[in-house]
C-alpha positions in Angstrom: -17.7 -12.5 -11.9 -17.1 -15.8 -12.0 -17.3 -18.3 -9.0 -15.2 -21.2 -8.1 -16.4 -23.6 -5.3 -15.9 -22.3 -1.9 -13.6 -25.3 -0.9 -11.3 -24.3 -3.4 -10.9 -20.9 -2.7 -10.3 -21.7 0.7 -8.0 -24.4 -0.2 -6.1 -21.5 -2.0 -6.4 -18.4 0.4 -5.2 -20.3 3.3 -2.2 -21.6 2.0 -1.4 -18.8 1.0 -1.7 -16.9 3.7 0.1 -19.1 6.6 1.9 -17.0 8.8 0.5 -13.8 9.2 0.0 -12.6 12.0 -3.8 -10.8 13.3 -3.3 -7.7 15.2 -6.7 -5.5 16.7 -8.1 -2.8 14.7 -7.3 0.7 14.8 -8.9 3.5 13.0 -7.2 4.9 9.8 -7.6 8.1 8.5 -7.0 9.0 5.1 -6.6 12.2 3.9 -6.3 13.2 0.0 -4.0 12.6 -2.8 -3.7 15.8 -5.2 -6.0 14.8 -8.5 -4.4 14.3 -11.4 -4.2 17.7 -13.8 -6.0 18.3 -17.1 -4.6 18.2 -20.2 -2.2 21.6 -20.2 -1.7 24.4 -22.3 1.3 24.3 -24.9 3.2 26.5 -23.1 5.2 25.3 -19.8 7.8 26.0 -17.5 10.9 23.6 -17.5 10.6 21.1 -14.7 11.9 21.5 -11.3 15.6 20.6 -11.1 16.4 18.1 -8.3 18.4 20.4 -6.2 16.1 23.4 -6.3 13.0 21.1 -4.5 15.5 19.6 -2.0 16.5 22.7 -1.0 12.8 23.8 -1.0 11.8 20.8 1.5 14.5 20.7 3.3 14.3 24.5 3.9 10.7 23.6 5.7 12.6 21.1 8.1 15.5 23.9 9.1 17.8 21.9 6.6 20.2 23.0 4.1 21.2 21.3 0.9 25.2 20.0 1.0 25.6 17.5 -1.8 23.2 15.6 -4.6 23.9 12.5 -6.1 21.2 10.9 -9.6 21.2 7.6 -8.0 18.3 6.5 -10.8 16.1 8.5 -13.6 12.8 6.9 -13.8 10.8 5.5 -16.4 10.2 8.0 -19.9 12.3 11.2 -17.9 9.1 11.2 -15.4 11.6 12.2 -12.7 14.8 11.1 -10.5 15.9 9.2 -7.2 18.8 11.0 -5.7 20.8 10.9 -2.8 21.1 13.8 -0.9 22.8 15.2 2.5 22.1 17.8 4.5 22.8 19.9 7.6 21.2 21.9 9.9 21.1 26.1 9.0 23.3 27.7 11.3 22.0 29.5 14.0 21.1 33.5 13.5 24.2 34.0 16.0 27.5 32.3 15.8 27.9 32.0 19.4 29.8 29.4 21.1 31.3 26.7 18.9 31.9 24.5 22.0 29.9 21.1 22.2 28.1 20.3 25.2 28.9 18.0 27.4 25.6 15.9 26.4 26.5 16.3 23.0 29.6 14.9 23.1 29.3 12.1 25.4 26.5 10.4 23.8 25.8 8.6 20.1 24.2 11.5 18.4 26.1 13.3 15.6 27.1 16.8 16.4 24.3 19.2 15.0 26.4 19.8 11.8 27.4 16.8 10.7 25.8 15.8 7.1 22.7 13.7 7.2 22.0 11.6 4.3 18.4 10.9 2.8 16.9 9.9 -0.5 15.3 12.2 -2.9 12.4 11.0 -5.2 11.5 13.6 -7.8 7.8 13.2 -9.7 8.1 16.0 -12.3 7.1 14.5 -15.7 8.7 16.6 -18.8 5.6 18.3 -20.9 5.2 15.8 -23.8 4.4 13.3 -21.2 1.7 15.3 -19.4 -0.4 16.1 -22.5 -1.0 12.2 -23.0 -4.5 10.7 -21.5 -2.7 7.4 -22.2 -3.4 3.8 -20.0 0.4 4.7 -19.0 0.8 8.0 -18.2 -2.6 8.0 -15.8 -1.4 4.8 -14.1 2.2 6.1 -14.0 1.1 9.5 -12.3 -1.7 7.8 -9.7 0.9 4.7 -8.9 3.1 7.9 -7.5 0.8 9.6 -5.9 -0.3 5.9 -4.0 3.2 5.6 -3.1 3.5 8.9 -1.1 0.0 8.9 0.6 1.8 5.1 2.0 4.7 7.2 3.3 3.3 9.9 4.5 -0.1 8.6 6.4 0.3 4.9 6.5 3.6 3.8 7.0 4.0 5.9 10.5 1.5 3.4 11.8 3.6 0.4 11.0 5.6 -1.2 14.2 9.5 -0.9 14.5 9.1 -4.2 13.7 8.2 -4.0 10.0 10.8 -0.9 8.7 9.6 0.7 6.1 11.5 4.2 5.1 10.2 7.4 7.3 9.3 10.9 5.2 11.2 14.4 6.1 9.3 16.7 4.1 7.0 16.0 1.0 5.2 18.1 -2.0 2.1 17.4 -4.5 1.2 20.0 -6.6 -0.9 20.2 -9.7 0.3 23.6 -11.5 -1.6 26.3 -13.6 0.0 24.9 -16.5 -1.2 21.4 -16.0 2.3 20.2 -15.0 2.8 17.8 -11.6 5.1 18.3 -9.2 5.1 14.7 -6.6 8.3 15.2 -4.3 9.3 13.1 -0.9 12.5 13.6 1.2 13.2 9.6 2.7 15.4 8.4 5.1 18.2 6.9 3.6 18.0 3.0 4.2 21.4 1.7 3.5 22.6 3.1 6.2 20.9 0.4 8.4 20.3 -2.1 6.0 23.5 -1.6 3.6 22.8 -4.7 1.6 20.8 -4.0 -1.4 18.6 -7.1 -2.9 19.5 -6.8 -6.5 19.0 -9.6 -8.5 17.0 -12.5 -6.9 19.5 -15.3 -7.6 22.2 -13.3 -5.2 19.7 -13.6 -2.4 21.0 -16.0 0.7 18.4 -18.6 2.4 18.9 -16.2 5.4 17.3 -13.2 3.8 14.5 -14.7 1.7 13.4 -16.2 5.1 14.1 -12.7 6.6 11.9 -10.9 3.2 9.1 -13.8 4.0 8.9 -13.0 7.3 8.4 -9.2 6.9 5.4 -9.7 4.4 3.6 -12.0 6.9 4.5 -8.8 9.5 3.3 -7.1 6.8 0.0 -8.5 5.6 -0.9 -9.6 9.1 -0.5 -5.9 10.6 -2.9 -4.6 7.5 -5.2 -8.1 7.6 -7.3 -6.6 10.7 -7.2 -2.9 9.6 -8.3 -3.0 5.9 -12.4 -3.4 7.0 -11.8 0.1 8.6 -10.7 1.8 4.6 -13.4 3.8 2.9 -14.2 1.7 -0.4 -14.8 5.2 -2.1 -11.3 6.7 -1.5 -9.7 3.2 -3.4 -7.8 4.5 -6.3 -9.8 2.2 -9.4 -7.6 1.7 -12.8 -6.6 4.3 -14.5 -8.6 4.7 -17.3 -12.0 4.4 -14.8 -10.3 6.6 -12.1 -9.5 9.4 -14.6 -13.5 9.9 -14.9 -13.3 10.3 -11.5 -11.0 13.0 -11.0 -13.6 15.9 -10.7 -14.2 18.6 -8.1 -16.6 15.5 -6.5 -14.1 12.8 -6.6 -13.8 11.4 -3.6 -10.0 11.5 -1.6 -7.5 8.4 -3.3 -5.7 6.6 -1.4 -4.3 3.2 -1.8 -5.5 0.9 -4.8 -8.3 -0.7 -4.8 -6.6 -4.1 -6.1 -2.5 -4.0 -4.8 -0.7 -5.9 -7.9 1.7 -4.4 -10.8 0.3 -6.6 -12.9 -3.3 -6.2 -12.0 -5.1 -6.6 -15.3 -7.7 -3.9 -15.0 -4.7 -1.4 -15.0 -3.1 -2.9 -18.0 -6.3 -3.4 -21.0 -4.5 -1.2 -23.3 -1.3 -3.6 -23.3 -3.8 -6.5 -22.4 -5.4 -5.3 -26.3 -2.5 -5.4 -27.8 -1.1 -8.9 -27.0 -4.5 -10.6 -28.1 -3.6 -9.0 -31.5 0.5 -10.0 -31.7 0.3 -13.0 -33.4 3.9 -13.0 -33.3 4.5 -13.2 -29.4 4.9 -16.8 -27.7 2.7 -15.3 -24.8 -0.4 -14.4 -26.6 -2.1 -18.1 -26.5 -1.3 -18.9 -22.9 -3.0 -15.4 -21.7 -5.4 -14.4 -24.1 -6.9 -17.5 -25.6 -10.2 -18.4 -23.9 -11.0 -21.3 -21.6 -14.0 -23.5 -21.6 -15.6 -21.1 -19.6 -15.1 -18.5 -22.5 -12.1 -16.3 -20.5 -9.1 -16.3 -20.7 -6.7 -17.3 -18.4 -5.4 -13.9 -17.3 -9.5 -13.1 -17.1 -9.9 -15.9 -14.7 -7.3 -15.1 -12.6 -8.4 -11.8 -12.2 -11.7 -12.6 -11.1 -10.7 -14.6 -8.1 -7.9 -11.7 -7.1 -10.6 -8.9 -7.5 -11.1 -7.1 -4.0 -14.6 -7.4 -1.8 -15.4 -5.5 1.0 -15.8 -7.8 4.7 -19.0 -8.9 4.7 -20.0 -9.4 1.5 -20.0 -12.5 1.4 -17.2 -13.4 -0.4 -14.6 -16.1 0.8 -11.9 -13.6 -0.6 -13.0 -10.7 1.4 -12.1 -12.8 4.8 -8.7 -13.0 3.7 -8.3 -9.3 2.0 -5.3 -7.5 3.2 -2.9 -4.5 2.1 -0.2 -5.5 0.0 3.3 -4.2 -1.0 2.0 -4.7 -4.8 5.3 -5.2 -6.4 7.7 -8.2 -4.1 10.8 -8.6 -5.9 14.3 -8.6 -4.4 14.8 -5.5 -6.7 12.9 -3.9 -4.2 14.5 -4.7 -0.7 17.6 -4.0 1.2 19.1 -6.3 3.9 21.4 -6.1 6.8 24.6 -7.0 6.7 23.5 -10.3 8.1 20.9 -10.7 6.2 18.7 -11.1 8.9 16.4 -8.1 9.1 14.8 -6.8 6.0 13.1 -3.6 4.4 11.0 -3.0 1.2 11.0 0.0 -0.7 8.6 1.5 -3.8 5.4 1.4 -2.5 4.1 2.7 -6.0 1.1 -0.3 -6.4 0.4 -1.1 -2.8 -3.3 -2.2 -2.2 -6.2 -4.4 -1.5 -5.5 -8.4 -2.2 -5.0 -11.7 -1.2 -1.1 -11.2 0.7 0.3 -13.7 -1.8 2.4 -10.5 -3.3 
């Protein structure tokens, strides 16, 4: 790998890195993320329609289904985001439709009054899961990341730094090599209506707020990360899918956080050393006086190293969101308080991301 001067790096890291905040450590515990399936047979069952796995989760939670609404379909038909309300099943016997007096005199909603949440719906269609493509692996783990955040780490995070909270969730790998990845969330606009959208409608009032949250953020994480097993980082794609055995270890997070992390992109890395005919081919692919290219450089100082190795990077190594962009945030109606979503390339790095 190649080295820069110490002084440098620090230079970098620390400016970088102003205001986050160091918290003591706590164990974490990680449990595992369903491996990826082989390549399947040419004979499968039609994906899971939205409704029938809401109805399924929600089931689990005493929950029935009352309305769906495709807020999104995500990239190449892989699956939707939908918005979804539900109420509680009624009781085996009608009994007394009165409300209680402790019902009625305080803020919560009467027991059947619809609850809204969001929906997000992994089920790739079969001509996507017979590819052992760069993109499809990455596409598929980046999912799987993005639940295990939900469901194990983000119910460690302070009320201080929101995140969305998981009702019910599913992973399953089928017989027929299909992939089912399902998560009931709280909905979050309806206490942070305010959705981020493009970054040039963003006030000074909530970019401060969003900066603010990723120092929470990174400095929550900054104290914890020495505590991850190294063995259960998810590595690129194309090195993880070797991986994926009966012996592979549990995945968890990625080992670098980034949605541009290079080592996750070589096949579309390849391909723009060889288009001649794209203005960005020189300025990322043409090789330095060191004989790397800039986006090779780059890479090399971002690369994750475990505490203690030495490395001025590793002193600095958080967990990141892996993919900051205004795109991905909603706001009060202030703009004063903030809250990421898509949690798809969170991991290891530097908390400048």
């Amino acid at each position: 790998m190649l080295q820069l001067s110490r002084a440098w790096q620090r230079s970098l890291l620390r400016l970088s890195l102003l205001g986050t905040l160091l918290i003591p450590i706590q164990y974490i515990y990680f449990p595992s993320i369903t491996h990826i399936p082989p390549s399947p047979p040419s004979a499968m069952a039609p994906p899971p329609s939205p409704s029938d796995v809401a109805r399924t989760l929600l089931a689990s939670k005493g929950l029935e289904l009352q309305s769906l609404q495709v807020l999104q379909s995500l990239w190449a038909g892989y699956g939707q985001i939908c918005r979804i309300t539900a109420t509680p099943k009624p009781p085996p016997s009608s009994g007394s439709t009165s409300r209680t007096n402790s019902t009625s005199a305080s803020n919560i909603s009467p027991p059947h009054d619809p609850q809204s949440f969001i929906l997000k719906l992994i089920a790739p269609p079969s001509t996507t899961t017979t590819t052992s493509s760069e993109g499809h692996i990455r596409k598929i783990l980046s999912y799987q990341v993005e639940q295990y955040f939900y469901t194990t780490l983000a119910p460690k995070l302070p009320p201080s730094i929101p995140t969305a909270q998981v009702l019910a969730s599913m992973n399953e790998a089928h017989a027929d090599g299909t992939i089912t990845i399902a998560t009931i969330l709280s909905d979050l606009k309806q206490n942070y209506p305010v959705a981020g959208e493009k970054r040039e409608v963003l006030t000074p009032v909530q970019v401060h707020a969003a900066l603010d949250w990723l120092a929470d953020f990174h400095g929550f994480w900054w104290s914890r990360v020495g505590d991850m097993d190294y063995r259960t980082l998810v590595r690129p794609p194309l090195e993880e899918v070797h991986r994926d055995d009966d012996d592979a270890p549990r995945k968890t997070v990625w080992l670098n956080g980034g949605y541009t992390y290079l080592a996750t992109r070589l096949s579309e890395y390849t391909t723009l050393t060889h288009n001649h005919s794209s203005e960005w081919r020189r300025p990322l692919t043409q090789a330095t006086r060191e004989q790397v290219s800039v986006s090779e450089l780059i890479a090399s100082i971002l690369v994750p190293t475990e505490k203690g190795s030495g490395s001025v990077s590793a002193e600095y190594m958080t967990l990141l969101h892996g993919d900051v962009k205004s795109e991905n945030l909603f706001t009060s109606a202030d703009g004063k308080t903030v809250v990421f979503y898509d949690f798809q390339y969170t991991g290891l790095g530097l908390g400048v991301c």
